[in-house]
N, C-alpha and C positions, 0 to 999 in steps of 0.2 A: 684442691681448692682453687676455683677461677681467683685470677689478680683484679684485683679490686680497679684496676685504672683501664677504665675504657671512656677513653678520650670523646667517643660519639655520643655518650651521656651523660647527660645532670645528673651532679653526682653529689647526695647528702651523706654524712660521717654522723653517726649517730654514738656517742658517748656514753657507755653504761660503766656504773662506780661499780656494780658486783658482776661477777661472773656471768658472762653467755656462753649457751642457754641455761637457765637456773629454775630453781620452783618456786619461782613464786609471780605475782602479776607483773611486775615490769617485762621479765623473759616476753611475756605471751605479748604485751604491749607492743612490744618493738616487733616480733614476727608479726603478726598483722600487720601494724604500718609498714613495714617495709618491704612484703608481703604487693600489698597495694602499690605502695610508690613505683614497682619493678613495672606493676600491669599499669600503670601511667607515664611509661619512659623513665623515671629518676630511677638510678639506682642507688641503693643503699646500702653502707656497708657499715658495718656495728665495730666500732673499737670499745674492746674490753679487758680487764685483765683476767689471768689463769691463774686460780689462787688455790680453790675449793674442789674445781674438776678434774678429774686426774687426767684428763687427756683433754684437746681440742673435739669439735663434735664430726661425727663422720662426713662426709661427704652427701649432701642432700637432706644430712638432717634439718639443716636452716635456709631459714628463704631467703636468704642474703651470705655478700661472701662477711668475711668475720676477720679480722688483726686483733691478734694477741698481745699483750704485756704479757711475758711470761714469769707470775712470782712465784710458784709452786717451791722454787729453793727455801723460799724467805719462809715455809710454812715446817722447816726444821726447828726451825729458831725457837725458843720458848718466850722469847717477847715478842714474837709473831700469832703468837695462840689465841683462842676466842676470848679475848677481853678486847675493852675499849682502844686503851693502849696499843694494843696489836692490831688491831683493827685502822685507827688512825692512822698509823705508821708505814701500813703497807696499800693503805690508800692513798695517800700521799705520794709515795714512790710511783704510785699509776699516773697520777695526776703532774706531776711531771715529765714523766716517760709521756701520756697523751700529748701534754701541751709540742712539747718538741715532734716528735711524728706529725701533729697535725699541721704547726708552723713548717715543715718541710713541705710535705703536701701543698698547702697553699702559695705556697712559693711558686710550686710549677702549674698550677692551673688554679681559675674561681672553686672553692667550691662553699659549704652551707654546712656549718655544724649545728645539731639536734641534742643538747643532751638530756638526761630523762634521767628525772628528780635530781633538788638541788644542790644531791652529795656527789654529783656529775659535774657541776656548774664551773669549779675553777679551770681546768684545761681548754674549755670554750669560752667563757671571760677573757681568760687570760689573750687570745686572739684580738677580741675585737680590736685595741692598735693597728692591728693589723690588717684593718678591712674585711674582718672575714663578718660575713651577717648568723645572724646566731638564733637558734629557735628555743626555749626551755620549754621541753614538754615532761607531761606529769606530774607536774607544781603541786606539792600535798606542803603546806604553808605549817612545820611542826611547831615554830613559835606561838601559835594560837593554839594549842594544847599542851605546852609546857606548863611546870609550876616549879621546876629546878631554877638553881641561879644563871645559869645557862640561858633564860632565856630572852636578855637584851641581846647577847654575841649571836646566837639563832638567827635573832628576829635584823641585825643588821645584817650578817651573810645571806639569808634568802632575799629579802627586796635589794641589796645590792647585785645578786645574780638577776632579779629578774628587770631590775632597771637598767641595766646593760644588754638585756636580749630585744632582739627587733619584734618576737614575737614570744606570747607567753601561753601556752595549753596547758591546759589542767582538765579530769573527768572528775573531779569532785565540785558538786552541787555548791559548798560553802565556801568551799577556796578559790570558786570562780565570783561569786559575788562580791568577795573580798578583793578578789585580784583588779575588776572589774571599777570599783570604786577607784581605786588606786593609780591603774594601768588602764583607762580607757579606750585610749588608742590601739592598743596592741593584746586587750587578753581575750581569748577562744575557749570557748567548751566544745572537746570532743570525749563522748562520752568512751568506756569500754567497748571492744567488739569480739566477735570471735567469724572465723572461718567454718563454717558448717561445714561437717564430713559428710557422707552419704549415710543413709542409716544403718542400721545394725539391725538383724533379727538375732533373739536368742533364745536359747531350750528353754522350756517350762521347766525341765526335768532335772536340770542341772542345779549343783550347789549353788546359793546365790551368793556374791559375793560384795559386799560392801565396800567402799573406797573413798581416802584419805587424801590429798594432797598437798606437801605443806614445805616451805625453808623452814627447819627447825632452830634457824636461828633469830625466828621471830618468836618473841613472849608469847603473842596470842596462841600461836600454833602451837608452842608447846601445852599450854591450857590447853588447848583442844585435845590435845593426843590423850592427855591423864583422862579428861572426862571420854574419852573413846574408849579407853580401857574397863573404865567403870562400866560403860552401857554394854560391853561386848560379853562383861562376866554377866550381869542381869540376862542377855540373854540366851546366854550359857547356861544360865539355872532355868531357865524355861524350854532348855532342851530342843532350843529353836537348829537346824540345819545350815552352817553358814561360814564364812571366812571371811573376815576383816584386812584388806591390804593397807598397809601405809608407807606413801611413797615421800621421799625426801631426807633431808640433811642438814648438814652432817650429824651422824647417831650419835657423835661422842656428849655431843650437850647433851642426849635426853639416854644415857647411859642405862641408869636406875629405871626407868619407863620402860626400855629394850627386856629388863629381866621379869617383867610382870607374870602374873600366875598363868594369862590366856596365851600370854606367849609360848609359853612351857608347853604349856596345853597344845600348839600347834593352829589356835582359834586367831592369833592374832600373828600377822607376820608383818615384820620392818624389811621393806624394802632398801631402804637408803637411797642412792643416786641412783639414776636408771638414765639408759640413751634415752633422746627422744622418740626413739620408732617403738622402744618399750613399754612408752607411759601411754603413746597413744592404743597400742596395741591392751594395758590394760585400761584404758578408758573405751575399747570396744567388750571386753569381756564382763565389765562391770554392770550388776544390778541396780544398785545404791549409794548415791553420790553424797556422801556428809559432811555437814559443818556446823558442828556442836561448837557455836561464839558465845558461851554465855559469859554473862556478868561486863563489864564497861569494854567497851572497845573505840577505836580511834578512826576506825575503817569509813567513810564517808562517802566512799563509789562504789560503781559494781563492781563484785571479789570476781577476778575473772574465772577465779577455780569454778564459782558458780555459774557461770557462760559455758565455759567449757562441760561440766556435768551435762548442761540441758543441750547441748547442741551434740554430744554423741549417744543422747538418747536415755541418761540415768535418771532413774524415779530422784529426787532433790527430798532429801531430809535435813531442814535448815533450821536457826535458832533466826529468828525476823532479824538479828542484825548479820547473819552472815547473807540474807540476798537484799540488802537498803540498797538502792539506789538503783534499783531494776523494777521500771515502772510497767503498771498495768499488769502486775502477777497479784494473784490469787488462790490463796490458802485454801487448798480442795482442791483445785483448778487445773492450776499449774505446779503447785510446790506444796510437800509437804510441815508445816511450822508447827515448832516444840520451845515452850518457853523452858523447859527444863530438860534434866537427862531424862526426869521419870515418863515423861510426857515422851520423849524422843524412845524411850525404850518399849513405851506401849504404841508407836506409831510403826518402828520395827518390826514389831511384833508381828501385828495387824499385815507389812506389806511382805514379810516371808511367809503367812499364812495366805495372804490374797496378791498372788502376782499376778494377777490378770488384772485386780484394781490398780494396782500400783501403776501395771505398764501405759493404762492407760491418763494418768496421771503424768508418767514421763513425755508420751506423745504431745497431750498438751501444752508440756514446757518446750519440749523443743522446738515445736511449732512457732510461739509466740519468739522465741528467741532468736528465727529464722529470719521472721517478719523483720523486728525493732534491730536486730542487734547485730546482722554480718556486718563485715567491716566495709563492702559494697556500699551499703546506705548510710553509716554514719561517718566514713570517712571523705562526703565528695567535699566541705569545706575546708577540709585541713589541706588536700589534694591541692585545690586551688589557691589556697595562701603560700606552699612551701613552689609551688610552680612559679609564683608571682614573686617570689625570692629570690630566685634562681634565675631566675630572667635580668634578677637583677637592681629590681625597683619593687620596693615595699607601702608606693602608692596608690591610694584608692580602693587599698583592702579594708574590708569592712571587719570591724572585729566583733564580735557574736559568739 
């Protein structure tokens, strides 16, 4: 791994509270930006902890170098385990380990901390004493979707992290409106993006294979996985030709779901953690990118897993809230939409019978998502604010 300090570049510290690289949108969030910031002079380099990944990631898997917290020990522990408590606990221990590493760092040179969402926010707070200028990005504001007691302590820890940041990014549509009232001076929407690959051609001839992607330690995703299992055995008994991949983690929360009957069957397989050269390599082998969201979801931006489907070329089998927030797509068009499983399983049906409709359905999407959504076009505002930071002076930027 190159060392993070090179003295001849602007150099932003980007703060993640979960594990890099991980499955779910923040991962993909920060490779892109940082991604860009590289081919704009800044470098970037991702402080994270080691909790969940059994290893650091290979060499060239990320577009950026990476520093570790390493808690992996603490994950022996049984009040380290998947509950809140444990969770807390060994977040906390990151977020003190960051604050100090970072407070080092800035000691021997300027530099601009980024953290991303506001379970990131205290290690970079905690600087600003210190002169360091502060960006929060991926502001998803959870106090306006609370109904626990929780949610006065919420609602003062997020706008006291973001009234201490010089600048405030968010890609949700509501929480930018909301920030916007509040934060006028300082809050930004930059939407999702994804890096377009090159295209894929694939066999007509070949099994088709559908594909999952998900941190299993989010609710919705596990709702998802249970209703994937359902649509997998429906079309199972339709004697459809197929395999179902599901990528992500950790298995142990979805334990009881691992032993399902298409499992057995060999129809459904659980990947768990995969490199990243893995998951890209099965996002080129895949036919069919799914996101069965039914029933209430919180989700308010584009799901980048849905960028990602359309941009290595997968026909998109979606529930309309897993592709909100991705404008100018079109049911037939660009994306397949199922308000239910049953719907979702005659839509299957239909694209393992007709691949030649389907593909040209995927063409479509990726197209449009080529257009609106690489990280080239919708990152040159964010570009110019963290430049305008790093220079030094956070005047005269327009916030938008």
């Amino acid at each position: 791994m190159k060392s993070p300090f090179d003295f001849n570049r602007k150099q932003v510290w980007i703060v993640s509270w979960y594990d890099f690289p991980f499955y779910e949108g923040t991962t993909a969030r920060i490779k892109g930006l940082a991604s860009t910031l590289g081919e704009n002079g800044i470098q970037a380099t991702v402080l994270s902890p080691l909790f969940h990944r059994r290893r650091p990631p290979k060499s060239g898997e990320v577009p950026c170098n990476v520093q570790y917290v390493d808690l992996r020990l603490l994950g022996r522990f049984a009040v380290f385990s998947h509950n809140r408590t444990g969770k807390f606990l060994s977040t906390a221990i990151f977020w003190l380990a960051a604050f100090l590493w970072l407070l080092a760092i800035s000691r021997v040179r300027p530099i601009l901390v980024q953290f991303e969402h506001t379970f990131s926010a205290p290690p970079a707070v905690l600087l600003k004493p210190f002169g360091v200028k502060i960006v929060a990005d991926d502001i998803h504001l959870s106090h306006r979707r609370m109904k626990s007691w929780m949610f006065s302590f919420v609602r003062i820890f997020e706008l006291w992290a973001c009234k201490q940041s010089d600048a405030i990014v968010t890609s949700f549509r509501g929480d930018y409106s909301h920030l916007k009232s509040l934060f006028a001076d300082k809050a930004y929407f930059v939407s999702n993006g994804i890096n377009i690959p090159c295209p894929v051609e694939r066999s007509a001839e070949r099994k088709s294979t559908l594909l999952f992607v998900g941190s299993m330690t989010v609710t919705e995703n596990q709702r998802a996985v249970e209703d994937l299992l359902d649509i997998a055995q429906q079309l199972y008994e339709r004697r459809r030709d197929f395999e179902v991949y599901i990528v992500g983690g950790p298995l142990s929360v979805i334990d009881q779901l691992t032993k399902h009957d298409t499992v057995s069957k060999g129809i459904v397989k659980f990947l768990g953690f995969v490199s990243d050269f893995t998951l890209k390599d099965m996002f080129r082998k895949s036919q069919l990118g799914l996101l069965p969201y039914f029933g209430e979801t919180t989700h308010t931006s584009q799901r980048i897993k849905a960028l990602e489907y359309f941009a290595y070329g997968l026909t998109v089998i979606s529930s309309p809230q897993g592709v909100g927030g991705i404008v100018e797509i079109k049911d037939g068009v660009h994306v397949l939409l199922a308000s239910s499983k049953a719907e979702m399983v005659r839509i299957l049906d239909r694209c393992l019978s007709q691949k030649r409709w389907a593909d040209q359905i995927a063409m479509a999407g990726r197209e449009l998502i080529a257009n609106r959504y690489s990280w080239s076009t919708i990152s040159k505002g964010y570009i110019q604010l963290l430049l305008r930071l790093t220079n030094g002076s956070s005047d005269n930027i327009r916030a938008g």
